[in-house]
N, C-alpha and C positions, 0 to 999 in steps of 0.2 A: 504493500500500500504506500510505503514512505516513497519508495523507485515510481509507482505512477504519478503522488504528487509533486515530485520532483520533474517529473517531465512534463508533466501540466505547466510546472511553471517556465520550463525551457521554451514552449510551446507559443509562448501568451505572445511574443512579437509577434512571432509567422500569423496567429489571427490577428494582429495589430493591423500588418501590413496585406495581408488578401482581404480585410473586410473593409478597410478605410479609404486603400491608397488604391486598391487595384478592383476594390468593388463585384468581389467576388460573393454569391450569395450567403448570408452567413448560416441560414437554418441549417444549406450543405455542409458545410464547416464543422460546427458542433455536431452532427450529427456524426461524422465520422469522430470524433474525437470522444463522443459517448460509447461509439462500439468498440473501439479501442480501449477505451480505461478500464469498464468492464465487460470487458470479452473473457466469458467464462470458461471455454476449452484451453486457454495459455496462461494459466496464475503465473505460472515460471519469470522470473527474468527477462531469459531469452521471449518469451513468448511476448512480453511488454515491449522489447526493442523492434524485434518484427513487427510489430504494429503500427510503431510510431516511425520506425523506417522506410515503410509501406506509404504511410500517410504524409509524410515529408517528400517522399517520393514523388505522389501524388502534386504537392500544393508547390515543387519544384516544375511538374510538367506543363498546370495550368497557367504557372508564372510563363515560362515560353510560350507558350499558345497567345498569352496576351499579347505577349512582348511582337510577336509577329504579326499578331492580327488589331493592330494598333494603328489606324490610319497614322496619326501625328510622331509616334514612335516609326514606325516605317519610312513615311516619307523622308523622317530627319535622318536615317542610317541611308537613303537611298543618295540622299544629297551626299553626305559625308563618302559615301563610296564613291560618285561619282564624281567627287573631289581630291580622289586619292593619287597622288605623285607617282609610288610605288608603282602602279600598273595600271597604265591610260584605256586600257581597254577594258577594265572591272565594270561592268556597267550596271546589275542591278538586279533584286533577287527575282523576280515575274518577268525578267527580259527575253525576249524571245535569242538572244544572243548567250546565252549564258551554258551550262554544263548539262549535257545532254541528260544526265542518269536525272537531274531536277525537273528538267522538262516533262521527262516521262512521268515524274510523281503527279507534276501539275495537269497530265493530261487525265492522269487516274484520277484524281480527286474531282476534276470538272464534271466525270463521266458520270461519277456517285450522283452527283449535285442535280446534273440534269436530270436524270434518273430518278431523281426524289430521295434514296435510300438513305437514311438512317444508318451510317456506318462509321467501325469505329477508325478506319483509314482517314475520317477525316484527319481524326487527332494525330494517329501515326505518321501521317506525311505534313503534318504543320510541325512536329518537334522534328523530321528528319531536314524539312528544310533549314530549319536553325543551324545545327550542326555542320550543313552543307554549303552555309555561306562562304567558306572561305576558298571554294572551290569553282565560284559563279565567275570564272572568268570570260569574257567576250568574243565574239568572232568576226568582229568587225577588222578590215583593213585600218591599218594606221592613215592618218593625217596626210602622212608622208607618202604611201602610196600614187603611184600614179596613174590607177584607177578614179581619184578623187579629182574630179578639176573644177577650179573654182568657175563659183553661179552656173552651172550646168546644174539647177535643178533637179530637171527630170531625169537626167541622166542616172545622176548621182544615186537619184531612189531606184531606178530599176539597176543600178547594181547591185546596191544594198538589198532589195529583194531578191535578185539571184545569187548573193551571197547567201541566204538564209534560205531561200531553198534547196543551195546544195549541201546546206553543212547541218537545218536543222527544218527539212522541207516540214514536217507536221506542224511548226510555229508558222507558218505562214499567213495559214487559215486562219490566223488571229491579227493580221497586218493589213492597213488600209493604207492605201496611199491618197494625199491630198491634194488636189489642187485649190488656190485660192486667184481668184481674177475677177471680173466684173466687166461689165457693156464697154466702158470707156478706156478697159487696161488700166489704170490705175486705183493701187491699194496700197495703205497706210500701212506697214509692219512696222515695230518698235523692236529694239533690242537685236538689229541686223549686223553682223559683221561689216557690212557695205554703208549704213547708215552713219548719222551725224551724232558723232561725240555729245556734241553739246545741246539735242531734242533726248536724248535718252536715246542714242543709236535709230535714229528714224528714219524710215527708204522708204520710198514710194515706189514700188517693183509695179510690171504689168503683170503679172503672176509671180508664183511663188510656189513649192513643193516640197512636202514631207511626210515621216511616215507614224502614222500611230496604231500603237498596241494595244488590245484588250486582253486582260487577266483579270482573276476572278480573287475578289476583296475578301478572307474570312472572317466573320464577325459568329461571335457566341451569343446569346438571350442567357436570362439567370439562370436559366434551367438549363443551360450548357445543350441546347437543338442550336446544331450548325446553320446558321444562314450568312448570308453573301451580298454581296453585287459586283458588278464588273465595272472595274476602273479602266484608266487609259492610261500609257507613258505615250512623248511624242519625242519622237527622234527628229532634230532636224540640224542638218550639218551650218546652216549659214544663220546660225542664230547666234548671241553672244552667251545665253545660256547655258545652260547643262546641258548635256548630247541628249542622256534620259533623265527626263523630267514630267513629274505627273502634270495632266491635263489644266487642271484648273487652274494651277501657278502659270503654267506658258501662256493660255489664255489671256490673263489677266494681266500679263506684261507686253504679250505682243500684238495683241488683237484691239486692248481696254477699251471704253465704252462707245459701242457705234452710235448711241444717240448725240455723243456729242461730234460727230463727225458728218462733215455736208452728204448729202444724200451719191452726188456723183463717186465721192470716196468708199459706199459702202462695199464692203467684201461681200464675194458669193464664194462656197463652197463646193468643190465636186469628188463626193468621195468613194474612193475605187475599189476591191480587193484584190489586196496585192497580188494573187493568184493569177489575176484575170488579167493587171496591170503587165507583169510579166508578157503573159501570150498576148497582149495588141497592140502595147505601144510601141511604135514605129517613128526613128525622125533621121532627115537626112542630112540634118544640121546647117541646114540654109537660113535659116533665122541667125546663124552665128558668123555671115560672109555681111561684108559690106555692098555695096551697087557695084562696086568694080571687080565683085568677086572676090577679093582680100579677105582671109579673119580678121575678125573684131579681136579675139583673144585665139590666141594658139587650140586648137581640139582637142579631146583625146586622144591616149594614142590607141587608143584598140578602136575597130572597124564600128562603122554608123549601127543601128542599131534596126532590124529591119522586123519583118512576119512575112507569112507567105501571100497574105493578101494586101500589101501597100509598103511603101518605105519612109513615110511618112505621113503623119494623123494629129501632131502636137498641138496644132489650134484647133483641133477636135474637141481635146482635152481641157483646154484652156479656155475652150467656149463656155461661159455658164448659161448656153440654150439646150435643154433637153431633149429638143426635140429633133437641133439636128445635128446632136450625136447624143447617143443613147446610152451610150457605156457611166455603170456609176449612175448615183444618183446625185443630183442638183438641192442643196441648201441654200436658204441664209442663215445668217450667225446663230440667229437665238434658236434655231431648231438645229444646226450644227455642235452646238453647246450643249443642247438637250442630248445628243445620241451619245457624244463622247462623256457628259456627267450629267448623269442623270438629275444632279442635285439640283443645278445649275435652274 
């Protein structure tokens, strides 16, 4: 009896801290800690440590589970990794760029989700992705690459999506590619490489291209029933941001409020799956030759980028008319903002 009040009182942070700070339900709490002190088949010792080992065990797994399914906790480790010096290519734990053996958790655990099941794989693949973080490295080309050329937009997206379908084709089905344009070519972006220092990096591009990912949010109810939603990260190479950065932060730094912006500035969206993006688009790179024929900027060097039905379609893409081109569907912001956060 003295050994179980004694561990009662070892005890009393850990429900300090799951029932105050981290809001975990307390009836579950004590209720485990009442079968524990009198659990009548282990009077022993041993049979008290098992118990209380068992249940530390325990209020150690649900600490991780928060710890990962913590929008504000998450996002802050996502910045900080994407901040990391050590290795430019670390990009993020839900990135479609990241360590394949995670990938495949995260496509198990979707599967449960859609499916409705009630399984305890949620839990299992929320504490193994913790452990696995330090394994999330990226498959993206460096910087340095000369695959990458600069304001080649579109380009630059459909390599990145054929990067990621040869190296982690299942993540694809989760990659949209964006266009942004309007009737008059020009749209307001903030925080552009190409922009002005002194507006907070502001360009006014005729279009614009990049790619964003959906993965699936875990959140717990007190009764610890898994639910979710799916977030968004947006990759975009010509921003001054973070490479991955969740949706509602880019938004709000590069897009910020179209009512206060004249009507001819408004942005349209046209958003593709990268799937589809891959097999159509098409450009022969004449939008990048001056009248006399000349580059504007040097090209790529790997060959135009064709399909078997045309060699070029980019103001297809760039068109926000749906009607005549079809590919992708046509937004504006605020129903653009809706699909990628639903909060929004």
């Amino acid at each position: 009896m003295i050994i179980t009040f004694a561990l009662m009182l070892i005890m009393i942070p850990f429900f300090w801290l799951f029932v105050t700070i981290l809001h975990f339900p307390p009836l579950f709490i004590i209720t485990l800690s009442i079968v524990g002190i009198f659990w009548p088949i282990f009077p022993a010792i041993a049979g008290h440590l098992l118990i209380y080992s068992l249940f530390l065990s325990l209020m150690f797994y649900m600490f991780l589970l928060r710890l990962i399914d913590s929008p504000d906790i998450c996002d802050s480790v996502l910045r900080l990794i994407s901040k990391s010096k050590a290795n430019h290519n670390l990009i993020s734990f839900d990135s479609p760029l990241e360590d394949s053996d995670v990938l495949q958790e995260r496509r198990e655990v979707n599967a449960v989700l859609q499916n409705k099941h009630k399984s305890p794989i949620l839990l299992i693949h929320g504490l193994t992705k913790v452990f696995r973080k330090s394994r999330l490295f990226g498959l993206l080309p460096s910087d340095s690459t000369p695959e990458i050329a600069v304001n080649k937009f579109e380009e630059n997206v459909w390599k990145l999506c054929e990067y990621i379908a040869n190296n982690e084709s299942n993540c694809l089905n989760d990659c949209f590619v964006v266009f942004i344009s309007n009737e008059q070519k020009m749209i307001p972006l903030w925080r552009q490489k190409a922009g002005d220092e002194r507006r907070d990096y502001l360009c006014v591009w005729d279009y614009h291209v990049f790619i964003g990912f959906f993965y699936f949010c875990f959140k717990f109810s007190k009764y610890f029933h898994s639910t979710g939603s799916h977030r968004a990260l947006v990759y975009d190479m010509d921003s001054t941001l973070e490479f991955s950065l969740d949706f509602s932060t880019y938004s709000g730094l590069t897009f910020r409020d179209e009512t206060a912006i004249r009507d001819e500035y408004h942005r349209r969206f046209r958003v593709i799956e990268a799937q589809i993006y891959l097999t159509t688009f098409a450009s022969n790179r004449s939008h990048m030759r001056r009248p006399d024929d000349s580059w504007i900027k040097d090209p790529p060097l790997y060959p135009c980028i064709k399909t078997n039905e045309c060699d070029h379609n980019l103001d297809g893409f760039i068109s926000m008319d749906c009607h005549r081109f079809a590919i992708g569907s046509v937004l504006d912001i605020n129903q653009f903002n809706h699909q990628f956060d639903p909060k929004s």
